[in-house]
Residue, then its C-alpha position, 0 to 999 in steps of 0.5 A: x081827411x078822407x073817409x069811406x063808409x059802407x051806406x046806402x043812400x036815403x036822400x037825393x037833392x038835384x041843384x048845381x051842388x047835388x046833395x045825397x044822404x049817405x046812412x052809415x050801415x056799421x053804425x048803431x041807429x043811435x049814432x051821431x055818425x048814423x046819416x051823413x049829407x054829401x056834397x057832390x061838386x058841379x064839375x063832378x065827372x063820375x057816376x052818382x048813387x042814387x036812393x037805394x043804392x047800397x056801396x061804399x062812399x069815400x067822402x072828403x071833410x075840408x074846412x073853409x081857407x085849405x088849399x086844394x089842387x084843381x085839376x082842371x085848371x092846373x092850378x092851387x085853389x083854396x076851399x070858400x066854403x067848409x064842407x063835406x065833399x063827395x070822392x067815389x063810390x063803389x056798389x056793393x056787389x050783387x052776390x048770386x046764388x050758384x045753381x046747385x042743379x041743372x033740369x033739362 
């Protein structure tokens, strides 16, 4: 199922399957959904968050056995692993103030 959270990243693991620690800024600092940790995938092909970066993340909970598509290839494969998988993310936009006056 997949699942977009308004965060900002606050970790960052470089490796073969980057991880990144996405904190959930709707969520209440007591929340069990406060810090989610992300797969992000070897043949991932856009860009990536890094810490600090505030936006929005679309993420993917897959269990081991499920089938998926792998478009790569053309073919069904299934997941090995159980995991939280890294889809997309959009950067909050940066909101700047309009100059209310001009000075020549």
């Amino acid at each position: 199922m997949r699942t977009t959270y308004h965060g900002k990243v606050v970790a960052f693991q470089d490796g073969q399957y980057k991880q990144i620690v996405v904190q959930n800024l709707d969520e209440p600092e007591n929340s069990w959904d406060r810090y989610i940790m992300l797969t992000i995938c070897p043949n991932w092909q856009g860009s990536i968050p890094n810490v600090g970066n505030v936006g929005y993340f679309q993420f993917e909970e897959v269990q081991g056995g499920e089938k998926y598509y792998n478009r790569s290839t053309g073919e069904e494969n299934i997941y090995q692993y159980s995991g939280i998988y890294f889809m997309d993310y959009v950067p909050e936009p940066q909101v700047i103030e309009q100059q209310k006056e001009f000075k020549f």
